[in-house]
C-alpha positions as CSV (number, residue, x, y, z in Angstrom):
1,X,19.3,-6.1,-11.7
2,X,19.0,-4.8,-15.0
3,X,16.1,-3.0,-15.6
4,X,15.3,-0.9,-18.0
5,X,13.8,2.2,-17.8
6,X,12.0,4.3,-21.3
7,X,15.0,6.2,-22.7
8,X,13.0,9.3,-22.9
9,X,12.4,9.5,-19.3
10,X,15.0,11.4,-17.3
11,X,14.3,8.6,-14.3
12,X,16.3,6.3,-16.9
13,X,19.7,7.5,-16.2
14,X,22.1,5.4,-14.9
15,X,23.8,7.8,-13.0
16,X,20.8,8.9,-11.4
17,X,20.0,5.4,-9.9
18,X,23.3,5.2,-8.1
19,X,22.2,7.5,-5.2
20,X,19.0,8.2,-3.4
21,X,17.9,11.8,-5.5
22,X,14.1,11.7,-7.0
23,X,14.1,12.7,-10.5
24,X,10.9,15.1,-9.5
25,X,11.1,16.2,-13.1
26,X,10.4,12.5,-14.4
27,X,6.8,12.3,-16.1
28,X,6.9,8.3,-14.2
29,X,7.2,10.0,-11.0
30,X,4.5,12.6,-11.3
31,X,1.6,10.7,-13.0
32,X,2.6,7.7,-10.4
33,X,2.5,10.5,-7.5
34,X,-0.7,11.6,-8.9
35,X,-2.2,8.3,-8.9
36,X,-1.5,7.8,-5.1
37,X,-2.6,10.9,-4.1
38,X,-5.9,10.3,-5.6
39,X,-5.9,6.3,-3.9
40,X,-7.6,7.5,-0.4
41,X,-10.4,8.8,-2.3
42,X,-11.3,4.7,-1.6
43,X,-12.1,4.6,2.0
44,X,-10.8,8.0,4.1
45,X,-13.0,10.3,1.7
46,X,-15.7,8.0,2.2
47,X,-15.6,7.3,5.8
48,X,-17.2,11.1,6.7
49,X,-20.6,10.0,4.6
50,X,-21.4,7.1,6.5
51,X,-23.9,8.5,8.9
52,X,-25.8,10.5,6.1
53,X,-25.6,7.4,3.4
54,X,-27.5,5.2,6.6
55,X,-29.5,7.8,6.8
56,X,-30.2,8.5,3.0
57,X,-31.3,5.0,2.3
58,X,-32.9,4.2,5.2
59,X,-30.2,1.3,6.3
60,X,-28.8,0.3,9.7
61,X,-25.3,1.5,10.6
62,X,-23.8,-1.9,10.1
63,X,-25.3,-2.6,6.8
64,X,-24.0,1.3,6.1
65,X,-20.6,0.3,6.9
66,X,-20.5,-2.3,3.9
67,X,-19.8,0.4,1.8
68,X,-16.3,0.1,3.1
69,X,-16.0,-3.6,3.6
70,X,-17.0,-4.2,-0.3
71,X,-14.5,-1.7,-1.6
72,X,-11.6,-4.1,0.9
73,X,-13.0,-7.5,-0.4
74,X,-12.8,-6.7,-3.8
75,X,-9.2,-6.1,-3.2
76,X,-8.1,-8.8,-1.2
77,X,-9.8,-11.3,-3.8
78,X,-8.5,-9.8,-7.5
79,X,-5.5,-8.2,-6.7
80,X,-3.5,-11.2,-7.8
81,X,-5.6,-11.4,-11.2
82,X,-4.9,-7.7,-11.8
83,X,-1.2,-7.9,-11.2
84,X,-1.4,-10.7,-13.7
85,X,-2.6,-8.3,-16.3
86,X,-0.4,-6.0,-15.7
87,X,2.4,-8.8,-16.2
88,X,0.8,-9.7,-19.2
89,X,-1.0,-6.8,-20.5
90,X,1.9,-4.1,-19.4
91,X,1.4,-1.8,-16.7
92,X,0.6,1.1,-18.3
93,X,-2.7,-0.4,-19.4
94,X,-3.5,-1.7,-15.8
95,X,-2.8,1.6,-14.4
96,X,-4.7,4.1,-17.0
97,X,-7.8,1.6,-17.1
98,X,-7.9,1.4,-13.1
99,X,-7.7,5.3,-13.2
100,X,-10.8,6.0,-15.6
101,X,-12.8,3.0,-14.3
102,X,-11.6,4.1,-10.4
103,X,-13.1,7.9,-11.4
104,X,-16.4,6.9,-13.1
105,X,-17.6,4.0,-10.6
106,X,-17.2,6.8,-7.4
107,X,-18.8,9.5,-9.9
108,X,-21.6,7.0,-10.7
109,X,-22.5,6.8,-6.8
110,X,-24.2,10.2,-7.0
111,X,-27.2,9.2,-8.9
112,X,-27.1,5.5,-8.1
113,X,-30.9,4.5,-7.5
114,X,-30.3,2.2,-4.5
115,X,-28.0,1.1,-1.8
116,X,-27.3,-2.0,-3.3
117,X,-26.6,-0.2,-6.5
118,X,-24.3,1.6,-4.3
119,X,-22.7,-1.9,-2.9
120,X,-22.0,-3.1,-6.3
121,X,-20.2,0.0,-7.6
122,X,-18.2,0.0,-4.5
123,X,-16.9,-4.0,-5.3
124,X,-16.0,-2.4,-9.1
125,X,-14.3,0.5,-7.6
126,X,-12.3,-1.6,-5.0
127,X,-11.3,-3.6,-7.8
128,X,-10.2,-0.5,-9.6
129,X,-8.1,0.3,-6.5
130,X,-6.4,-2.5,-6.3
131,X,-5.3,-1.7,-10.0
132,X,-3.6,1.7,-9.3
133,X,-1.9,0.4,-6.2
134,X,-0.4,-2.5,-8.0
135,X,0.2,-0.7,-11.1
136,X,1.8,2.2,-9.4
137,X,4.3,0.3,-7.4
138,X,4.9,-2.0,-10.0
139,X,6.2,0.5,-12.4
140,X,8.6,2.3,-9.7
141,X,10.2,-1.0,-9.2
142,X,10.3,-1.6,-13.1
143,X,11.9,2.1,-13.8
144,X,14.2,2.5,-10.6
145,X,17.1,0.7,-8.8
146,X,18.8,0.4,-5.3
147,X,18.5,3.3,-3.4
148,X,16.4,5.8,-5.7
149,X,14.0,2.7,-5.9
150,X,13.5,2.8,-2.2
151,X,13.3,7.3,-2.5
152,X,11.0,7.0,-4.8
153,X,8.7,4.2,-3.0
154,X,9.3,6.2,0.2
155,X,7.9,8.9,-0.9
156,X,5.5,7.6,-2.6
157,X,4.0,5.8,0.8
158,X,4.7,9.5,1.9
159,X,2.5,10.6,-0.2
160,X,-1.0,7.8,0.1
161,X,-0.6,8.5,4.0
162,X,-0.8,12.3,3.8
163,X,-4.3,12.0,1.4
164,X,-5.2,9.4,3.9
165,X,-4.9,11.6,6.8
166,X,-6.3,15.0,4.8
167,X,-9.4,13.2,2.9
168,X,-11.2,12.5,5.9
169,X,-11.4,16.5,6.4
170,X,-12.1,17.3,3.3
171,X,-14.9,14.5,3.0
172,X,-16.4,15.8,5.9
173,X,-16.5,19.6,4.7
174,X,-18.1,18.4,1.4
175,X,-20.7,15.9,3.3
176,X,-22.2,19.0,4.9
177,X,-22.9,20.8,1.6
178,X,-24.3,17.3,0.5
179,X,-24.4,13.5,0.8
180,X,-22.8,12.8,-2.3
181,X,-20.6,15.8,-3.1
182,X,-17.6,14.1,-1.4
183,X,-18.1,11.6,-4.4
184,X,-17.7,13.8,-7.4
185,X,-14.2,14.3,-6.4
186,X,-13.5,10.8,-7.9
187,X,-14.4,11.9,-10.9
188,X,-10.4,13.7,-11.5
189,X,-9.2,10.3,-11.7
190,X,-10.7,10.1,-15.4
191,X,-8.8,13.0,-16.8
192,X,-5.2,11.3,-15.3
193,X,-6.0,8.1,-16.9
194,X,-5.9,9.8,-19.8
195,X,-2.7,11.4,-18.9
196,X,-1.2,8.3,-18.0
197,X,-2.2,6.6,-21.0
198,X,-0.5,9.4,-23.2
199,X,2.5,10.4,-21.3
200,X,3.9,7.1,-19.2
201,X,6.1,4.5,-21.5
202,X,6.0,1.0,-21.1
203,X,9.2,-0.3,-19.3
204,X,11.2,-3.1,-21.2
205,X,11.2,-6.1,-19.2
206,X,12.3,-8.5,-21.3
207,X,15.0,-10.8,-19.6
208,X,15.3,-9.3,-16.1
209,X,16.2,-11.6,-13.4
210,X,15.6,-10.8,-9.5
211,X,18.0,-11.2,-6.9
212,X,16.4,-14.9,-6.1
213,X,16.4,-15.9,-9.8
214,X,12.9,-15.1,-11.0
215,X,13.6,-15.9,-14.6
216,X,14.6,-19.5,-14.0
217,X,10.8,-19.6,-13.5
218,X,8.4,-20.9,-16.1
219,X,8.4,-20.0,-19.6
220,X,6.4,-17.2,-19.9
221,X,8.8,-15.3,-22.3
222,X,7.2,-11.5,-23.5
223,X,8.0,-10.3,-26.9
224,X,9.7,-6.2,-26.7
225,X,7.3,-4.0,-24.9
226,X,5.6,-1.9,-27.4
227,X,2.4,0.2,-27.7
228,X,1.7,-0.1,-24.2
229,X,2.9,-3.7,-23.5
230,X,-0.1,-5.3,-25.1
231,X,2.9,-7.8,-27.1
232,X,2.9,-10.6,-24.3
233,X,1.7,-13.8,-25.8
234,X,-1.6,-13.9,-24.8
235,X,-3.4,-12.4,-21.5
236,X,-4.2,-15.7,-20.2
237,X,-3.2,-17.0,-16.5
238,X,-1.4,-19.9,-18.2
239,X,0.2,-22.1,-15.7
240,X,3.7,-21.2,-16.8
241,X,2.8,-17.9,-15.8
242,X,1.4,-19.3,-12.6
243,X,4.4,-21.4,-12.0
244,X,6.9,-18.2,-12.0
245,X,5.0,-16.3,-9.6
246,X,4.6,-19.0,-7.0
247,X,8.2,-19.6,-7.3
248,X,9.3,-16.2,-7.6
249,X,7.3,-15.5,-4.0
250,X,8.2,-18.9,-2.5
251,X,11.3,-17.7,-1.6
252,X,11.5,-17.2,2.3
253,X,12.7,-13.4,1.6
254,X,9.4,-12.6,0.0
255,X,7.3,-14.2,1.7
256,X,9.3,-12.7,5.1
257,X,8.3,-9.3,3.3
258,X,4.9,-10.5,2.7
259,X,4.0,-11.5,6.5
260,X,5.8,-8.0,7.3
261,X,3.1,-6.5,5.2
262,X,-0.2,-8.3,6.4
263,X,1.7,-8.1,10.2
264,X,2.3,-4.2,9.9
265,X,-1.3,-3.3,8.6
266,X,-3.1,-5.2,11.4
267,X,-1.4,-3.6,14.0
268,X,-1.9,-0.5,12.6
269,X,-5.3,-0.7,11.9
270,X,-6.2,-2.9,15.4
271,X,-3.8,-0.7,17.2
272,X,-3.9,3.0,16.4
273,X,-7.0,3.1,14.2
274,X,-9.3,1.3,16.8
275,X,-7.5,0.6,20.5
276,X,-6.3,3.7,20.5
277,X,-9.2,5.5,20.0
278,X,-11.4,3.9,22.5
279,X,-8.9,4.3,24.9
280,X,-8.6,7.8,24.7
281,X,-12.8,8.1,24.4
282,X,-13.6,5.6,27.2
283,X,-10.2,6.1,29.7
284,X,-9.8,10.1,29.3
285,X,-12.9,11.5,27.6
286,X,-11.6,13.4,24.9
287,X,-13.3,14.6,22.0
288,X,-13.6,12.7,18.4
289,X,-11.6,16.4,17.5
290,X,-8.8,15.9,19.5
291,X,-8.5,11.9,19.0
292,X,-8.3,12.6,15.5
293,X,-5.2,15.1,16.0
294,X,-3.8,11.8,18.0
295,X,-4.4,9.6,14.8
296,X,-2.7,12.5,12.6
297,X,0.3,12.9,14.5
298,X,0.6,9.2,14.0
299,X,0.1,9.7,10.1
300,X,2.2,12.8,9.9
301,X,5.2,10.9,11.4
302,X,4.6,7.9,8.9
303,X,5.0,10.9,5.9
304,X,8.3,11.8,7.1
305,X,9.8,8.6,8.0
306,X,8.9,7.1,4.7
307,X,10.1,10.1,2.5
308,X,13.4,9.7,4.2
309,X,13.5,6.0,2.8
310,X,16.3,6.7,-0.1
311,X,18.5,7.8,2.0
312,X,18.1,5.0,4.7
313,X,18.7,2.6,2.2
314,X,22.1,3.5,0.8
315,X,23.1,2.6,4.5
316,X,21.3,-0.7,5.0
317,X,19.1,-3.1,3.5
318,X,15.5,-3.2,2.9
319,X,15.3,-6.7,5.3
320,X,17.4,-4.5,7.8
321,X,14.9,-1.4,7.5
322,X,11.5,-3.7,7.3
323,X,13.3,-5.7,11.4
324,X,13.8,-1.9,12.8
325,X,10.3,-1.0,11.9
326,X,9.0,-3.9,13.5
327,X,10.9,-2.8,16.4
328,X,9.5,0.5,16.5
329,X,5.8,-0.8,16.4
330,X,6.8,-3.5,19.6
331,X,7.9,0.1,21.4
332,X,4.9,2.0,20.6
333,X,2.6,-1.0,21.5
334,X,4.2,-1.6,24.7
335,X,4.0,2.2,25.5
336,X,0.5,2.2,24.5
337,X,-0.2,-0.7,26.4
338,X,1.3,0.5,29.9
339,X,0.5,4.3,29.1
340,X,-0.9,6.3,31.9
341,X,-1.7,9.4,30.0
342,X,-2.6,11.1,26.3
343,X,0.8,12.3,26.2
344,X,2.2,8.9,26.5
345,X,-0.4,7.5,23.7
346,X,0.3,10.3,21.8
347,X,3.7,9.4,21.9
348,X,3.2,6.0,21.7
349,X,1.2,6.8,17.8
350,X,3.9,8.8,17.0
351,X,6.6,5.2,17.3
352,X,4.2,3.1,15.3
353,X,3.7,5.9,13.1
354,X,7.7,5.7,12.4
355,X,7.5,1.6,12.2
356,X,5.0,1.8,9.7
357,X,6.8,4.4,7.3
358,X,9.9,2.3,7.8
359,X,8.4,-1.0,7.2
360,X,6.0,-0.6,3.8
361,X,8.4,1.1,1.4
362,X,10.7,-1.4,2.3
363,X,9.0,-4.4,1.5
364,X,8.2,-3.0,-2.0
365,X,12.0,-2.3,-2.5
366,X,13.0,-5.4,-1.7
367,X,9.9,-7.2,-3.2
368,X,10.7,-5.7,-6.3
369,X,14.3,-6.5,-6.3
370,X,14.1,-10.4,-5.2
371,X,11.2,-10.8,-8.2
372,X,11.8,-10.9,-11.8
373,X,10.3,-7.9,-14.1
374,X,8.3,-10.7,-16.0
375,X,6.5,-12.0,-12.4
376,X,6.9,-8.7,-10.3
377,X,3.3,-7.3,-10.7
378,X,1.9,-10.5,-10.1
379,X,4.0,-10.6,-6.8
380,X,3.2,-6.8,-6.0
381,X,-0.3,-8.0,-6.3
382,X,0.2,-10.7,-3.2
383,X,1.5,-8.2,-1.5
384,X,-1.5,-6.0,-2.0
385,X,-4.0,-8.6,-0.7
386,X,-1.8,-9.5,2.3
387,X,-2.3,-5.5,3.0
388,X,-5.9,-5.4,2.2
389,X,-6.4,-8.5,4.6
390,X,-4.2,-7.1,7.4
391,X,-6.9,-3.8,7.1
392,X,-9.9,-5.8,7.3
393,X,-8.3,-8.5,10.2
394,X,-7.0,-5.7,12.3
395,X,-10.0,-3.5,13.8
396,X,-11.8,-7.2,13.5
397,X,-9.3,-9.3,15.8
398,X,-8.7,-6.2,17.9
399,X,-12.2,-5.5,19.0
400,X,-13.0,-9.0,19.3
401,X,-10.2,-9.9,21.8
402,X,-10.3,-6.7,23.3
403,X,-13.5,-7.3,24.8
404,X,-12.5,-9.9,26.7
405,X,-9.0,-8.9,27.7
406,X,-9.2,-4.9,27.4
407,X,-7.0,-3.2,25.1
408,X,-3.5,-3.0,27.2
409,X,-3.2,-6.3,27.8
410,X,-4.0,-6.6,24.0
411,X,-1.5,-4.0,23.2
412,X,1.4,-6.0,25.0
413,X,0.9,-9.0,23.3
414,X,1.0,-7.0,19.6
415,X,4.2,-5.4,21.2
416,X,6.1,-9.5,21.2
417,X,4.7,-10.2,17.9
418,X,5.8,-7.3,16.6
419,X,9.5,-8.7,17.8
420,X,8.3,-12.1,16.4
421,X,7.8,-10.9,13.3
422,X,11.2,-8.8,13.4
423,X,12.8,-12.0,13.8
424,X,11.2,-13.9,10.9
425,X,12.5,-11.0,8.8
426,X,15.6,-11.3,10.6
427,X,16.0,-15.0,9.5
428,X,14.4,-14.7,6.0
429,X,17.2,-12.1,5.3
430,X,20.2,-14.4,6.6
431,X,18.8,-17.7,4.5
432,X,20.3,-15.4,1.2
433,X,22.7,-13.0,2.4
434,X,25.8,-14.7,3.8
435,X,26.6,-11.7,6.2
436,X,23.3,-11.7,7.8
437,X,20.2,-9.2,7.4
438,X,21.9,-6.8,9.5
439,X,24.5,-5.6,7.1
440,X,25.4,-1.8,5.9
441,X,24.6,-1.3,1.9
442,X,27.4,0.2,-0.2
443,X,26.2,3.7,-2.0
């Protein structure tokens, strides 16, 4: 590939992309960094408030829970719209916009008159999300290459699943002072918007071809990026545009990394999120305290295993990396399936943890490398629904079946798709390199 990155920002140099280092003093890297950390404000933060938002409008405990449902659907359904913005409109724009919009919608929740007030501010703010995810990911991939591509996503990933296991605390210390206090806290995403809209550059797109040949796509050409990215001829969803993404993604490498994605989330989400604790409530009678160090460890091992993505990836590829994590989550499923005791689900959380922190950095790597600049956020943007929709399927499908079957026989059978799915990426990964998905990568 041949990105390139704004000449005034140390992540540019050429030397630096050659090994797996994070340029930590790169302004890209912090505001992006940043803008994670503040992404779990969506649905972790939230989470806490739910009993005292029921009771605060006066609305069952299902119809309570739609606060977190409309924030999902709002993702799964304009992500690919946003990430066409962002091709068209420049990421910088998508990113400081879903920041100061993201920051006022969850500050607006304090003195919003009704709970249906409250559902509508939640389907803007989801949409705002979606924005910051696409946006975020979509510029590391624009500014960064190989290896430090993968460090930086890994990190990162690091970095949304440490505020996504640490929100949830701090939501429920602020709840207790009062309902809506948690919700002022989105109100810091204002201030970085503005940051990001001053500081980040614009990274020159302009004839960059992905490993599957993006740019033979359409005819969607973008004048030099400049004051932001706003020079693309026009903002419309032409079908040119349309064109290049579908073909850019129709490639069975992305879409490989796409059902990795959606595959990874719902077993996450089905598995650890909800099986696991039911099992430990209903089988062993622990406390929601203690369950909750269960789901943390799980968390905690994700942060670690996805920091340490850089340096995986000067060994192997991303297809490689993306087939071992899938691995990992068959083993913890089929050790939380036949486990006997907390220890052994404990440990079981702590493999799926590791799948997980191997798998989604390294379908952003090697999303971002198949797709061309010009087509990569609108790709990214799949991507983001197939994760938002994995989320939403997973405690769903899990809780469904499980009442029929019980969650260990349920865990067992997400163990062989798990090595299903390993395969597909297997196979996706051999239809473009000649040596088979399995292959060491040259520093």
């Amino acid at each position: 590939m041949t990105a390139t990155a704004p000449t005034t920002d140390p992540a540019s140099s050429g030397a630096a992309s050659a090994d797996a280092r994070i340029p930590w003093d790169s302004p890209t890297v912090r505001i992006v960094l940043l803008s994670t950390l503040l992404a779990p404000l969506g649905v972790p933060l939230v989470s806490p408030t739910l009993p005292i938002v029921r009771d605060t409008f006066g609305v069952s405990e299902a119809t309570a829970s739609l606060v977190i449902s409309a924030y999902f659907v709002a993702g799964i359904v304009l992500s690919p719209f946003i990430g066409a913005l962002a091709d068209r409109l420049g990421r910088r724009f998508v990113l400081a916009a879903s920041l100061v919009v993201f920051g006022l919608a969850g500050g607006v929740i304090v003195v919003a008159p009704s709970f249906t007030t409250v559902l509508l501010v939640r389907v803007v703010q989801g949409t705002a999300s979606a924005g910051i995810f696409v946006a975020t990911v979509t510029i590391i991939g624009d500014t960064f290459e190989d290896a430090q591509r993968n460090a930086v996503l890994g990190v990162n990933t690091a970095v949304l699943s440490a505020g996504a296991a640490i929100f949830p605390v701090v939501g429920g210390v602020l709840v207790a002072v009062s309902w809506d206090a948690p919700y002022l806290l989105y109100l810091l995403a204002v201030p970085l918007g503005a940051l990001a809209w001053y500081v980040l550059e614009e990274p020159d797109r302009d004839g960059e071809s992905g490993r599957d040949g993006g740019t033979a796509h359409g005819s969607a050409e973008r004048e030099p990026a400049t004051d932001g990215g706003t020079a693309a001829r026009g903002v419309t969803l032409d079908a040119n545009y349309v064109r290049g993404v579908l073909a850019a993604v129709g490639t069975a490498s992305v879409l490989s990394m796409f059902l990795a994605t959606f595959a990874a989330e719902l077993l996450l989400f089905g598995s650890v999120l909800t099986a696991v604790p039911f099992l430990l409530t209903g089988s062993y009678g622990l406390t929601p305290a203690i369950v909750g160090g269960v789901l943390m460890l799980s968390e905690g091992v994700s942060v670690v295993v996805s920091a340490a993505n850089g340096r995986f990836a000067k060994r192997v590829t991303n297809a490689t990396l993306v087939a071992g994590g899938f691995v990992c989550l068959a083993i913890g499923l089929a050790v939380a399936g036949l486990a006997d005791s907390v220890l052994a689900i404990a440990a079981a959380t702590a493999i799926i943890g590791a799948g997980v922190g191997l798998v989604l950095p390294s379908v952003d790597a090697e999303v971002s490398d198949r797709v061309a600049g010009r087509y990569r956020a609108g790709a990214l943007s799949l991507r983001n629904s197939t994760t938002f929709l994995g989320r939403t399927a997973g405690p769903v499908a899990f809780a469904g079946v499980a009442a029929t079957t019980g969650y260990a026989p349920l865990l067992l059978v997400g163990a062989i798709g798990a090595v299903a799915v390993a395969g597909f990426v297997v196979a996706g990964g051999r239809s473009i390199d000649d040596g088979g998905v399995f292959t060491t990568r040259s520093a």
